[in-house]
VEXZA-762193 format. One record per residue (C-alpha): residue in one letter; x, y, z. Coordinates in steps of 0.001 Angstrom, whole numbers, padded with zeros to 6 digits, always signed. Example, Ala and Ser with C-alpha at 12.3 -4.5 7.8 and 13.67 -1.06 7.14 Angstrom:
<nodes>
A+012300-004500+007800;S+013670-001060+007140;
</nodes>
This chain:
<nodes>
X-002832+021685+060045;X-003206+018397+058879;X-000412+016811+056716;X-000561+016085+053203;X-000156+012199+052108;X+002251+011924+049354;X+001355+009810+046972;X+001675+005971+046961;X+003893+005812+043740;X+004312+001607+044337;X+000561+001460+043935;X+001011+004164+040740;X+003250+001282+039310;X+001099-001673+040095;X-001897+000246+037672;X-000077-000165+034755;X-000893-002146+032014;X+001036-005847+031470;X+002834-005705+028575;X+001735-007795+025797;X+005233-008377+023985;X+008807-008835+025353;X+010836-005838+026118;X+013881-004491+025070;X+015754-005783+027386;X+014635-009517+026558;X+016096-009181+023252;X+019440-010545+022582;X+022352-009041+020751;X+024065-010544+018328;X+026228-008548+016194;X+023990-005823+014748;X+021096-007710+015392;X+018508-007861+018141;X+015929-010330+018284;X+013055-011143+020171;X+013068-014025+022914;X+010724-016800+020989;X+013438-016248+017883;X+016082-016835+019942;X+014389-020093+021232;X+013331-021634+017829;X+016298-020630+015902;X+016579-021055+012210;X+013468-024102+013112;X+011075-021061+013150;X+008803-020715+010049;X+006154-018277+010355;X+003191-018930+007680;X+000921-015954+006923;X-002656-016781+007739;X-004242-014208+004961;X-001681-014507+002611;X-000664-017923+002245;X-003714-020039+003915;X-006877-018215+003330;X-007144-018695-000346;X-006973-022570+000404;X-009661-022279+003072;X-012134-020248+001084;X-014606-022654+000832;X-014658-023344+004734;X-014559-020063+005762;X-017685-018837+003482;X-019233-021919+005215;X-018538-020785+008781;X-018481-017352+008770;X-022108-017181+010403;X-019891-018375+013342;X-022401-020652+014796;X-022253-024449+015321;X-025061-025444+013027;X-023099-024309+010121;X-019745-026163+011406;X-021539-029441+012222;X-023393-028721+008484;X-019617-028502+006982;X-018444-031428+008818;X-021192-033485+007528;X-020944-032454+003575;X-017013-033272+004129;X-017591-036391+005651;X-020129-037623+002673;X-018124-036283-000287;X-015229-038204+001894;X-016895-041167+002076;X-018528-041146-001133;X-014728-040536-002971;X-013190-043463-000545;X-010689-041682+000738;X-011571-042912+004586;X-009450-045001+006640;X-009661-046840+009465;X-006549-045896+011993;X-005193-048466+014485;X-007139-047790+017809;X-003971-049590+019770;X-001617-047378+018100;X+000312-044395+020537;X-000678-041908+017907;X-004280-042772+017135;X-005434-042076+021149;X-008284-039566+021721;X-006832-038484+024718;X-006314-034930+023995;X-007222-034890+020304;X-010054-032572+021001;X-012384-031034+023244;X-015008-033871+024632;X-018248-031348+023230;X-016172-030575+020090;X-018699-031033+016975;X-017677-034890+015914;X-017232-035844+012388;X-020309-037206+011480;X-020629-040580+010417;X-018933-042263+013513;X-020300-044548+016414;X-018283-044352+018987;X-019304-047766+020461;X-017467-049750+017537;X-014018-050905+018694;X-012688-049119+015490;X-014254-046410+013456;X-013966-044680+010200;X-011870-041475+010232;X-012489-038867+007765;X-009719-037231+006419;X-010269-034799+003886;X-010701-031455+005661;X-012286-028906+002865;X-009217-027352+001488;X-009627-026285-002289;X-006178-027852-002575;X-007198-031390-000937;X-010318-031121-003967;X-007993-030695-006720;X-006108-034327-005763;X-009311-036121-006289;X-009054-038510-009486;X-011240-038024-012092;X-013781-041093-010614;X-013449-039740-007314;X-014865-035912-008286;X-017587-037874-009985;X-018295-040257-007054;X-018435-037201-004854;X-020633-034304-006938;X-023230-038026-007343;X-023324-038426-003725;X-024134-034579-003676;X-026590-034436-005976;X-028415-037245-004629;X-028721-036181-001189;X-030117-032621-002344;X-026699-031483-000879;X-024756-030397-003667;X-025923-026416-003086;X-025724-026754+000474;X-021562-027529-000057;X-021241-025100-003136;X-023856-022558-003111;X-024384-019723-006349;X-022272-017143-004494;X-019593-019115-003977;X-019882-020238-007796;X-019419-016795-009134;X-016363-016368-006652;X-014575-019711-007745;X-015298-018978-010880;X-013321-016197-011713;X-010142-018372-011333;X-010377-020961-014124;X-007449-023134-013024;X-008657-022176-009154;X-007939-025720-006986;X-011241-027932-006587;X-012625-026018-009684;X-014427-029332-010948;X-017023-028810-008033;X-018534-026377-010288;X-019252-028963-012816;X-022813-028795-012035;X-023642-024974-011799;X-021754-025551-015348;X-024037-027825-016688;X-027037-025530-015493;X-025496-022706-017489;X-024304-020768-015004;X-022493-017276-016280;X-019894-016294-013956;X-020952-012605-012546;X-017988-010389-012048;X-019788-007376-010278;X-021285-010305-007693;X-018114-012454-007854;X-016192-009528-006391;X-019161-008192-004190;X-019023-011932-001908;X-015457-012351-001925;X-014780-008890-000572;X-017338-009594+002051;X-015752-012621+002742;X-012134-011433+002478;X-013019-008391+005056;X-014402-010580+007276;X-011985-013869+007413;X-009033-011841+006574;X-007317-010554+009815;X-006239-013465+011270;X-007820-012996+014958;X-011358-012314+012924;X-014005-014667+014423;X-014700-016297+010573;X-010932-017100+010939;X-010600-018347+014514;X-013751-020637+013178;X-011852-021626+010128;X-008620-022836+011820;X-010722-024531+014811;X-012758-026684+012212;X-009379-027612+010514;X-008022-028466+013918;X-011283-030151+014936;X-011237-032573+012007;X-007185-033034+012384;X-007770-034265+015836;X-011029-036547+014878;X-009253-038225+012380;X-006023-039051+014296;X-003882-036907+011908;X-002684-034784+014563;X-002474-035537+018692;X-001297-033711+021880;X+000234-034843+024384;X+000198-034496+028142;X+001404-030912+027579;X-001907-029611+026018;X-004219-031317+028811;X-004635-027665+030603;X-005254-026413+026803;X-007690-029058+025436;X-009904-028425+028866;X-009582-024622+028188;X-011055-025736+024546;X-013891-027565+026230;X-016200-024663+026549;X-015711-023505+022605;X-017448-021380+021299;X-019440-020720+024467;X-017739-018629+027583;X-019330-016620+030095;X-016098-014315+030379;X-013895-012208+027592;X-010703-013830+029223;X-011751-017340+028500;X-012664-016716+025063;X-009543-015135+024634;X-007355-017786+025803;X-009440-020330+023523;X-008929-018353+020628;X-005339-018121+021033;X-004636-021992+021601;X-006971-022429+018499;X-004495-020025+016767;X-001475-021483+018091;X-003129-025305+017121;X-003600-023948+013699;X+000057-022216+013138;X+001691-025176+014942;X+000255-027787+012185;X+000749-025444+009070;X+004183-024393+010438;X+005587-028040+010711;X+002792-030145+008835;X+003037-028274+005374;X+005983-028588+002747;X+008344-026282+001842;X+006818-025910-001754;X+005465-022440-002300;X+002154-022169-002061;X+001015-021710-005852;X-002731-021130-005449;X-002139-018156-002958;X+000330-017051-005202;X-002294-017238-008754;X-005094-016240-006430;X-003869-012453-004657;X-001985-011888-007853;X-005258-012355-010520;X-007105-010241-008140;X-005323-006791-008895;X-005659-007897-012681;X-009661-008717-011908;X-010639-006009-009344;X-009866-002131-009458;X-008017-000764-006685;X-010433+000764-004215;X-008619+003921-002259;X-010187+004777+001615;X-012167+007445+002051;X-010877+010638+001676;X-010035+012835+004926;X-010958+016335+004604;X-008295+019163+004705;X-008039+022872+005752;X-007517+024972+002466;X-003761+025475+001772;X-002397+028736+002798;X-001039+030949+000193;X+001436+033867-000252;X-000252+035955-002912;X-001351+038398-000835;X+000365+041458-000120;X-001662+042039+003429;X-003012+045610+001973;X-006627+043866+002074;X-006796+044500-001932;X-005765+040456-002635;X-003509+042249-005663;X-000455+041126-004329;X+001158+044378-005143;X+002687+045217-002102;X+004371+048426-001085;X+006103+049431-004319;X+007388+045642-004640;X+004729+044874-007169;X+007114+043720-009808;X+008995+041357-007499;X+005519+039603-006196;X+004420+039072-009735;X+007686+037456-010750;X+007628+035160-007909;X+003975+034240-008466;X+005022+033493-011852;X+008154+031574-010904;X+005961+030045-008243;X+002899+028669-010672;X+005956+027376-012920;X+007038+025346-010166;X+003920+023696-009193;X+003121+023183-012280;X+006300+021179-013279;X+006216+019402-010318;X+002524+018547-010979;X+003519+017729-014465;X+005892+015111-012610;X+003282+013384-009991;X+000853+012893-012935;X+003142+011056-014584;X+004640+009269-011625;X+001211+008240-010892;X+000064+007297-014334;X+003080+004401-013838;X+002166+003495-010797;X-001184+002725-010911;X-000408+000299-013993;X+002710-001613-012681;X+001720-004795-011265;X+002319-005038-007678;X+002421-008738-007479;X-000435-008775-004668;X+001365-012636-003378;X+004589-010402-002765;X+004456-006674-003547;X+007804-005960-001601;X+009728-004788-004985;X+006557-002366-005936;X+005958-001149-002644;X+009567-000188-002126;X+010602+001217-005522;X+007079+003306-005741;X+007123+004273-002177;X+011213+005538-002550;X+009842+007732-005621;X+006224+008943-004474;X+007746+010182-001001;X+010049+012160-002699;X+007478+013781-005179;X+005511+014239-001879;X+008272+016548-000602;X+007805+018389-003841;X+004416+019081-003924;X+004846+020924-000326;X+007605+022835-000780;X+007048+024018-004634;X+004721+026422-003064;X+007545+028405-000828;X+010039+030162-002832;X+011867+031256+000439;X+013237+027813+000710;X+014707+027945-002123;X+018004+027966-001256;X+021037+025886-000637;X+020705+026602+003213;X+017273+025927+003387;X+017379+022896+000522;X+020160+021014+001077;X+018138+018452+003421;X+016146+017730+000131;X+018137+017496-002057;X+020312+015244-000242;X+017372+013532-000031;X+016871+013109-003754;X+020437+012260-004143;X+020428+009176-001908;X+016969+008474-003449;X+018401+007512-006583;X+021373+005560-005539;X+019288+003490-003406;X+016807+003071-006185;X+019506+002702-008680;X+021480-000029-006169;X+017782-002445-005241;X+016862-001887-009295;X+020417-003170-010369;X+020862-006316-008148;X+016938-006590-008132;X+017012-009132-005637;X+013906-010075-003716;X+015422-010748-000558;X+016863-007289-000704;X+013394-005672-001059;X+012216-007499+002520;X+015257-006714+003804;X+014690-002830+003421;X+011356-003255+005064;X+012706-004857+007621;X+015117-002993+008740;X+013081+000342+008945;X+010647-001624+010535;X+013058-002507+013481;X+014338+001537+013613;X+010300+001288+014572;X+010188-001306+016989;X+013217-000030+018555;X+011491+003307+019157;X+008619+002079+020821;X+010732-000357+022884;X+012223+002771+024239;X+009158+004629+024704;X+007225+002058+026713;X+010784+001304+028845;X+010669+005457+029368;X+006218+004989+030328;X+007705+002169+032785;X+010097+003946+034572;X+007737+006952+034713;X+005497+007456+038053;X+003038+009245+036025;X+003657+008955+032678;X+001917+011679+029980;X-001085+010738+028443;X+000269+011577+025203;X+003518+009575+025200;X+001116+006402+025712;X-001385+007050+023107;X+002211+007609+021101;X+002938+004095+022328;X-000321+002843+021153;X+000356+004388+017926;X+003264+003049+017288;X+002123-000261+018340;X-000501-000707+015712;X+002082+000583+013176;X+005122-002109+014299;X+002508-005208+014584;X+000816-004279+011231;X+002285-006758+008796;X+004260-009093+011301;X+004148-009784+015229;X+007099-007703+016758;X+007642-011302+018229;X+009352-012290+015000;X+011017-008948+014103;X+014680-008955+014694;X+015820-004942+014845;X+019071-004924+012922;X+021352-001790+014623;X+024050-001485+011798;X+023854+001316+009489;X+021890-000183+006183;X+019694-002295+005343;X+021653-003619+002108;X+024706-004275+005014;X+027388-001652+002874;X+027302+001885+003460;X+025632+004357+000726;X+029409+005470-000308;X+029640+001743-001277;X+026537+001910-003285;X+026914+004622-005546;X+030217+003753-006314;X+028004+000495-007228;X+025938+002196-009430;X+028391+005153-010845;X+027517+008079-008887;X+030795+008482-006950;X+030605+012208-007836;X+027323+013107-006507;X+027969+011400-003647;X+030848+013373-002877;X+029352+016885-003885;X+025961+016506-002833;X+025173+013894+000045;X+025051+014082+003497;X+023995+011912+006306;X+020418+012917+007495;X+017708+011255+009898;X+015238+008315+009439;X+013344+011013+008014;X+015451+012109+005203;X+016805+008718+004245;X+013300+007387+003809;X+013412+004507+005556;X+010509+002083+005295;X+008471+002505+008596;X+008970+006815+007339;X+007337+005809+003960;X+005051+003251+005357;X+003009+005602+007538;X+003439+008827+004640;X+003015+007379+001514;X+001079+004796+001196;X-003042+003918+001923;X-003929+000438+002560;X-006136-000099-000677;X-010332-000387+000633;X-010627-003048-001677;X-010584-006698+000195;X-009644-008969-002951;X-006637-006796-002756;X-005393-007930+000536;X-005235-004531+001928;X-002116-003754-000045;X-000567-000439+000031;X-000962+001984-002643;X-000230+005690-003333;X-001963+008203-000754;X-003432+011229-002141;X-002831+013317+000884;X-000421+015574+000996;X-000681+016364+004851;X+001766+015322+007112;X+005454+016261+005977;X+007006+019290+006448;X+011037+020392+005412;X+012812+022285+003432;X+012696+022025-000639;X+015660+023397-003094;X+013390+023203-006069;X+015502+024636-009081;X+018463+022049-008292;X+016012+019061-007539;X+013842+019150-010451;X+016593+017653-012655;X+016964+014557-010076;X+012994+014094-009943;X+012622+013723-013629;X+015498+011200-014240;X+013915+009208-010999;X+010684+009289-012722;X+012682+007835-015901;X+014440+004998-013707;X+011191+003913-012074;X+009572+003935-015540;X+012735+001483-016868;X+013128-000737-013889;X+008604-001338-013808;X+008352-001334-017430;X+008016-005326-017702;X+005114-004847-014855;X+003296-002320-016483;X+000268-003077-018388;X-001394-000860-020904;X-004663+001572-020461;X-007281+000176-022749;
</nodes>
């Protein structure tokens, strides 16, 4: 009888996946707070800037130019640049003996070269306007009309600002650069909303995530032209990155690429993060928040649903509901049971009426995602359980209306001190319960010989959830017991409701408290409209959540919720023409 081989559980281990992101255990505790290795390195230094948020409206212009991703278009860009540059006088000649004006390692040797140059001359002309919308609004009145001359002379004035990109701009009347549509002006052009919003979604969807290929092409030409010019150098410590760069855009392997992409990413954060002022950035700010005011929110598509289950029927086959001899009793609770959903209805319709007219400040939404998502997961909780009378109970509803309680005092205490720092902090915080969670999980696949297929594609999932908004890289995970740093005893005596505290609240899970990362994944849709930077809005599913519901003793905390959201959004509510 031969023996059986037991398995080779070293070589089990050696199949799994590297891990993209530090563990757990690299995090370090201080306090209540855990944070990840590279924010442990770079301190308070560390200034993350968000690609979509707070650079792509300034590279609009550049990105519609290279989003065909090929280097035709990039070495067409650099060109137009380089004679509205010229043509405006902004070149300079840099010191070719100078430490910082070297081209060793300023860019890859087959880089696209600003055009313009001879490399033979002992000194050379270096361009240094890059295409920002920002760098066209600094121009002085003789310098915009040096440059659109030199454009319109060359027959290259549509080649730098086509008609599509005219109806985008020219939605945003005090937009940066907005003189360049002086000429389509003069032609008579009549901006076209419907169009307008048609190419800038298209553009949005495809330069928006921040690893897209239109933006890896967007930050490489504004690295490209940085390095050209002198205006930015490396030093002996890039050498192994510039030669990685040498082959761009071209590879023959996935891994390559890859790596290119990422130094181009890392080039690109490295001279916004430390090259950029601390001013805030107040054409990203005009730009995402005139867009909800422009362009309708846009909700997914749909997902179809099984047909909710009811309790009408008696089980006699007749659908009466009658029962045996219990007709009365059925009849009332129907009754008592339409009632219910139909105050509770009564409630979401107006919740949602509010909602979708409060401004959600598309620059920084944290206040109106928040307050909306604390209200509309509640209501969410209604809508399920208004259709089971059985749980109608204090045994059965206490978990909800504890819920409700603690609702409003958390509402009640971010509405009161209203501060915006408070809002990010609440994200924050349930997005590190999150992080924590899958920290855990992948530390449990680890230690597993053979771990279940499901508690990966759980890691996955919560992967894509943690890394949604901000690289788990730069999210501390706070471990003390709020967000706000005082306990919720502390904040309704805050906000005056000591007694319902007492009386009514408990403590409860994640779940119950409605933490962000609970609300995130429930509540809210990421809005199919790409002028809307993919912000969250109300879902109209109602799959998903499942608990207990005391409905008489709740419906009195859901309407005066309704009437604190409606107080505290009132001055970022607009009216229904």
């Amino acid at each position: 009888m031969t023996k059986k081989k037991k398995p080779n559980r070293n070589a089990q281990r050696r199949q799994k996946p590297t891990r993209g992101n530090s563990s757990l255990k690299d995090h370090r505790q201080k306090g209540r707070t855990l944070t990840p290795p590279i924010m442990n390195i770079m301190g308070d230094t560390l200034r993350t800037v968000a690609w979509e948020r707070d650079s792509l409206p300034d590279y609009l212009l550049i990105c519609h130019h290279v989003r065909s991703q090929t280097t035709e278009a990039f070495a067409n860009l650099d060109a137009l640049i380089n004679l509205v540059d010229d043509a405006a006088g902004i070149t300079y000649t840099p010191d070719r003996t100078a430490p910082g004006a070297s081209d060793e390692g300023a860019a890859p040797t087959d880089a696209p070269k600003a055009a313009g140059t001879n490399p033979e001359e002992e000194t050379r002309t270096a361009y240094t306007l890059i295409g920002q919308l920002t760098q066209f609004e600094k121009f002085t009145p003789n310098e915009r009309t040096a440059a659109l001359t030199a454009l319109e002379e060359n027959d290259a004035y549509e080649a730098l600002v086509s008609e599509d990109f005219a109806h985008v701009l020219g939605m945003y009347p005090d937009a940066p650069g907005s003189w360049l549509l002086d000429p389509w002006r003069r032609r008579g052009l009549s901006v076209d909303p419907e169009r307008a919003q048609r190419v800038l979604s298209d553009l949005l969807a495809a330069a928006g995530p921040r690893r897209s290929p239109t933006a890896i092409w967007a930050k490489a030409f504004m690295c490209n032209r940085m390095a050209v010019s002198g205006q930015a150098t490396f030093g002996e410590g890039a050498r192994s990155s510039m030669r990685l760069l040498d082959g761009w855009p071209h590879y023959d392997n996935e891994q390559d690429r890859g790596a290119a992409e990422a130094t181009i990413s890392s080039m690109f954060s490295a001279l916004q993060m430390f090259g950029s002022s601390d001013e805030t950035p107040e054409w990203a700010e005009k730009f995402w928040r005139s867009n909800w005011r422009l362009f309708a929110c846009t909700h997914p598509e749909a997902r179809l649903q099984p047909a909710a289950a009811t309790d009408t029927d008696d089980g006699d086959g007749d659908g009466d509901g009658d029962g045996d001899g219990d007709g009365d009793g059925r009849t009332y609770w129907r009754r008592v049971t339409k009632a219910a959903n139909d105050a509770v209805a009564e409630l979401r319709t107006e919740f949602q009426q509010l909602a979708s007219t409060t401004d959600p400040d598309l620059y920084n939404p944290d206040r109106y995602e928040v307050l909306t998502g604390l209200v509309g997961r509640t209501l969410r909780y209604l809508d399920v359980f208004a259709a089971y009378p059985a749980m109608w109970t204090m045994e059965h509803g206490a978990p909800l209306l504890r819920t409700f309680v603690e609702t409003r005092i958390v509402f009640r205490f971010l509405a009161t001190r209203d501060d915006p720092d408070l809002y990010a902090k609440f994200k924050a915080y349930g997005m590190g319960k999150l992080k924590l969670l899958k920290l855990q999980i992948e530390e449990l696949i680890d230690e597993s010989d053979e771990p279940p297929a499901a508690m990966v594609e759980y890691a996955q999932h919560l992967d894509a959830l943690v890394n949604q908004d901000i690289m788990e890289e730069f999210q501390p995970i706070e471990v003390g017991g709020s967000f706000a740093g005082i306990d919720t005893r502390k904040m309704a005596a805050e906000v005056g409701m000591e007694t319902e505290y007492r009386i009514l609240f408990q403590p409860a899970s994640s779940n119950v408290h409605g933490e962000w990362s609970i609300i995130d994944e429930n509540v809210f849709v990421r809005c199919a409209n790409p002028t809307h930077r993919r912000h969250r809005i109300l879902s109209n599913d109602l799959d998903s959540y499942a608990g207990p519901a005391f409905l008489e003793s709740i419906l009195g905390h859901a309407s005066a919720l309704i009437t604190d959201y409606e107080g505290s959004t009132a001055p970022q509510r607009r009216a229904i023409i």
